[in-house]
C-alpha positions in Angstrom: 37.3 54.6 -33.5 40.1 54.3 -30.4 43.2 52.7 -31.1 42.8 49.3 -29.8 39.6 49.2 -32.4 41.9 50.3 -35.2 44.6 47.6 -34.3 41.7 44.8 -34.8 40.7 46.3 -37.7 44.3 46.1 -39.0 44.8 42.4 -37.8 41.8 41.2 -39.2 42.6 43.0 -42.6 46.0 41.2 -42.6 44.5 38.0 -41.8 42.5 38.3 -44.8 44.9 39.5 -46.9 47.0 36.5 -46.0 44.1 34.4 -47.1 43.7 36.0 -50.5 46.7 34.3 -51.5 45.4 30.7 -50.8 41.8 31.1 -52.5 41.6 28.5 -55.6 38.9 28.3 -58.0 36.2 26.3 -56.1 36.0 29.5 -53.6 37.3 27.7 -50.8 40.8 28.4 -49.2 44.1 25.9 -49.3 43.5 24.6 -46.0 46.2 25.6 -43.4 45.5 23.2 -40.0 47.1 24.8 -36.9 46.5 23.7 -33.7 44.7 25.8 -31.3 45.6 26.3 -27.3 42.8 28.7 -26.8 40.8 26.2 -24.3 37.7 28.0 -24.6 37.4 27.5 -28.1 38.6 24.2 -28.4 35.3 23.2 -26.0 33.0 24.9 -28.2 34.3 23.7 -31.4 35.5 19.7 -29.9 38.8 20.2 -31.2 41.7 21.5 -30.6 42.8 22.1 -34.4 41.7 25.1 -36.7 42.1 25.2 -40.4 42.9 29.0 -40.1 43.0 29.2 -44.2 39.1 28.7 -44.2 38.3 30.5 -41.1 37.6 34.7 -40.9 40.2 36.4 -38.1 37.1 37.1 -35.8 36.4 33.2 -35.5 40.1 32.0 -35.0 41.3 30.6 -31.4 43.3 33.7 -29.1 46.5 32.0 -30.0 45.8 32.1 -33.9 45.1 36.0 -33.7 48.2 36.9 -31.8 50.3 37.0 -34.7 48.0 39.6 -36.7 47.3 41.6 -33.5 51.0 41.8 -33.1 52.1 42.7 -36.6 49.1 45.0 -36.6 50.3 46.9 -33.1 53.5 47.7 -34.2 51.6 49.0 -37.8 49.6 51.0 -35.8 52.2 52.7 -33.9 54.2 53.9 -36.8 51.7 54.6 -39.0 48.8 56.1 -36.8 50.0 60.0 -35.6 51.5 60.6 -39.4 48.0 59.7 -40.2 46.0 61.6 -38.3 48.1 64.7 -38.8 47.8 64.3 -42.5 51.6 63.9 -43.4 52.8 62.7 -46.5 53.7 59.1 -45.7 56.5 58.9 -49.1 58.5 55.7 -50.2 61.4 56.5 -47.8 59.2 56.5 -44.9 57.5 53.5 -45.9 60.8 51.4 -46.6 62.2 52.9 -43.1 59.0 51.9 -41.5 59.2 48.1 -43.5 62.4 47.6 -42.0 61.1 48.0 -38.7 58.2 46.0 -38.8 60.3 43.3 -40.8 63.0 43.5 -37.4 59.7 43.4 -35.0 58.3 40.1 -36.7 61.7 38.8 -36.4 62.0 39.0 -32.8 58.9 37.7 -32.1 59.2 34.6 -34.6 63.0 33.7 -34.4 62.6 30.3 -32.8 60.1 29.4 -35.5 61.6 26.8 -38.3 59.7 27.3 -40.8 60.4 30.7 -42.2 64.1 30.5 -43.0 64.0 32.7 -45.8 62.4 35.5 -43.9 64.9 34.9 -40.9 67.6 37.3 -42.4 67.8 41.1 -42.0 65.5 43.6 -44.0 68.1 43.8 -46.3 68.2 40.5 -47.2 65.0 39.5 -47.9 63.7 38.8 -51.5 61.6 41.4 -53.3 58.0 39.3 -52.5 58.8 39.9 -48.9 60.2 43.0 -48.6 56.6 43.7 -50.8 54.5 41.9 -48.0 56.1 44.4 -45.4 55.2 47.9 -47.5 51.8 45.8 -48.1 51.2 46.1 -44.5 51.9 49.6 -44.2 49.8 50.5 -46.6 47.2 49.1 -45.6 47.4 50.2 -41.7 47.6 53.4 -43.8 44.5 53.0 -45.9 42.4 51.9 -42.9 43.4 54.4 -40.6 42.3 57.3 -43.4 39.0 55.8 -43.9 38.3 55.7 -39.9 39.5 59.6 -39.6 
């Protein structure tokens, strides 16, 4: 498997991931309705809104997957040569490698208003968010082995 499949591999898992956390008891998702700008889709769904909570990654709109493919690419590319050589990936490494995802997300979601109290340095962030960071490590992590 080539990079570029590993990174979709990666978003997709985060997507999901993400969605694990909205599931309620009926087995359906807490619906999240984004709008889509991905103008092929919206023609072959007659909409141009997505409930990306109740939709798998490899059915969202081009504009809903960016985020995952992002956060996944910059996953990826810390995680994937440690991998490969078999190096022992320890806490330190993964709180290092946290911090710099966190930083990365930042930049590309600053202008965003509706994450205010992940807008503030690595340091700063609450203990479920720093979590979400090492999650994502260790999952790149996890996937990566089983493709090697």
């Amino acid at each position: 498997m080539n990079n570029s499949e590993i990174i979709g591999k990666v978003a997709s898992a985060f997507h999901e991931k993400w969605r694990e956390s909205r599931l309620q008891t009926d087995g359906k998702y807490k619906a999240m309705i984004e709008k889509s700008e991905d103008e092929e889709w919206n023609m072959g769904h007659w909409t141009n809104v997505v409930d990306i909570a109740n939709t798998k990654f490899e059915d969202l709109p081009s504009n809903r997957k960016y985020e995952n493919f992002e956060a996944a690419k910059v996953v990826v590319n810390l995680v994937y040569e440690k991998v490969i050589n078999w190096e022992k990936v320890n806490s330190k490494m993964i709180e290092e490698m946290s911090k710099i995802v966190h930083e990365k997300w930042l930049k590309r979601n600053w202008v965003q208003g509706s994450f205010e109290n992940q807008r503030v340095d690595y340091e700063n962030l609450s203990k479920e968010e720093k979590a979400k960071d090492r999650a994502q490590i260790q999952l790149a992590i996890k996937i990566i082995k089983s493709e090697i």
